[in-house]
N, C-alpha and C positions, 0 to 999 in steps of 0.2 A: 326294127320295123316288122320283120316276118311275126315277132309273139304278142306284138301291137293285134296284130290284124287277126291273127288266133283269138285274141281277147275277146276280139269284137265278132270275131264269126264263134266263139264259144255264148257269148249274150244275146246274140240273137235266137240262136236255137232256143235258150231259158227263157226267152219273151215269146216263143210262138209253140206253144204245144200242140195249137192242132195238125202238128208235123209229126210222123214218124223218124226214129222211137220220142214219145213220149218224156217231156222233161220239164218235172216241175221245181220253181225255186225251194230248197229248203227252208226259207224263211215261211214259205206258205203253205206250204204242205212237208214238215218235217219227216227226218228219217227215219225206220222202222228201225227202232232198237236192237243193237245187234245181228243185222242184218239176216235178223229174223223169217222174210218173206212171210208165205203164207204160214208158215207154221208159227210166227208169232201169234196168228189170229184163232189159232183154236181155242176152244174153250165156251164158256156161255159170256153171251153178250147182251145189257140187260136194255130192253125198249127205252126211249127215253123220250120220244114222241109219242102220238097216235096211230100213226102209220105202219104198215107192215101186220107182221103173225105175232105180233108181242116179240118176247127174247128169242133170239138167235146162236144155236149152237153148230159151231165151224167144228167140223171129224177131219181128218185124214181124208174123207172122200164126198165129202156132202155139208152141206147147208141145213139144216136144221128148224120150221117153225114151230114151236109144238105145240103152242099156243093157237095158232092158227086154226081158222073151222073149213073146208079140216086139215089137219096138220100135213103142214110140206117136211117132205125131204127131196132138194135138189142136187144130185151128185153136182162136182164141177171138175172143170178142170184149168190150170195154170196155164196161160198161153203168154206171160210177161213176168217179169218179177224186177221192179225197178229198187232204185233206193227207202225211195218214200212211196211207192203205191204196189198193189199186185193187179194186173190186169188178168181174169178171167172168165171163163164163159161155165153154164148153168142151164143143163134140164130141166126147167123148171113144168110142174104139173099144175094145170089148172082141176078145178072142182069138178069141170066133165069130163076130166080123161083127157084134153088137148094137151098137144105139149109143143113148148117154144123155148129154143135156144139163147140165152140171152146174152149180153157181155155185162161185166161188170168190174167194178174195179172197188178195193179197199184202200184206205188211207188211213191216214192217223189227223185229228184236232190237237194241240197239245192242252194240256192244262196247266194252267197259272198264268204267270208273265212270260216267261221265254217262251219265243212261237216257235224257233230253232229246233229244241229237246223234244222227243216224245218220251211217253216212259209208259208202263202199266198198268198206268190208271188213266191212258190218255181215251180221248172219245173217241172211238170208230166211226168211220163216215163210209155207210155204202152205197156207192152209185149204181145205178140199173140201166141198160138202153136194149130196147130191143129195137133192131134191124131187120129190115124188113125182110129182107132175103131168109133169115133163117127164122121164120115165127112159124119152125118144126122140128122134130124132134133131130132127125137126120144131121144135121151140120156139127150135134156135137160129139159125135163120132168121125168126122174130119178129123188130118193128123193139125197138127198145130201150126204149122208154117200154111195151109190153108186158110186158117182163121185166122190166123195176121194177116194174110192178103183180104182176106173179107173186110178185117177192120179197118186196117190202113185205108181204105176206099168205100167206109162206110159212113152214114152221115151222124154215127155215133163220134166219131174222132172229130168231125167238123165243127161239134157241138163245142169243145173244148177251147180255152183261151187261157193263157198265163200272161198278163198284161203286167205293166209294173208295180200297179197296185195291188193284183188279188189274182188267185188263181178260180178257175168256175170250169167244175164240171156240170156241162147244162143238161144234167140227167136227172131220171129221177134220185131223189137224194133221202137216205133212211140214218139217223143216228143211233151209239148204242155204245152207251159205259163199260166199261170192267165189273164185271163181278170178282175179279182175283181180289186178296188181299193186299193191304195198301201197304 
């Protein structure tokens, strides 16, 4: 009875993300390879929409548009690191000098059939939200257990839903292929 009811209080949490921590089914948002995290993600990431600064290059400490008029670089920093997603937040510079805080979070698309597998050549999917409270430079220089109380109660996390059919981060949403070799 007791791992009956663990079953069920462990699928509940997999149906409701917009709860703290964050937990998406692996069937819909698969796992980061080798439990990779954010260091899975560096490298250049090639536009695959319209949206955004063209390709995107992930460093050890920044974001990359270089493509961009005119070119961003966003340090960030890691304030999650789940299976399947990295939640982190971004300095990011507008064209007059303003600067806003943002959260943001990386996942993986798989490619082919299996929606389970990721591998590297799978599609990056990066989500954007900014929160009202930090549309300044200041919050990201907060330590980190700050910024998960911002998030955790911010109406960027509300945004989210892992239902049984689909998972939806309701943020803004930017795609981007591997350039590694196949």
């Amino acid at each position: 009875m007791g791992a009956g009811v663990m079953l069920l209080m462990t699928g509940a949490v997999a149906t409701r993300a917009a709860e703290w921590p964050l937990v998406f089914s692996f069937k819909k948002i698969p796992v980061i390879p080798d439990g990779g995290g954010m260091i899975f993600f560096h490298g250049v990431w090639k536009a695959t929409g319209r949206d955004g600064g063209g390709d995107m290059t992930v460093t050890n400490d920044a974001i990359e548009f270089r493509d961009a008029s005119p070119p961003t670089y966003s340090p960030y920093k890691v304030i999650h690191t789940a299976p399947n997603y990295v939640l982190f937040v971004t300095k990011y510079t507008f064209g007059d000098g303003d600067q806003w805080t943002k959260f943001r979070i990386f996942n993986l698309y798989p490619s082919g059939r299996n929606s389970e597998r990721a591998s590297r050549t799978s599609e990056l999917r990066e989500h954007t939200c900014n929160e009202l409270s930090m549309k300044r430079p200041e919050p990201f220089d907060w330590p980190v257990e700050k910024l998960l109380e911002v998030f955790i109660s911010s109406r960027c996390l509300k945004k989210i839903s892992d239902d049984a059919r689909y998972a939806s981060i309701g943020w803004s949403n930017y795609r981007y292929s591997s350039t590694r070799k196949r």
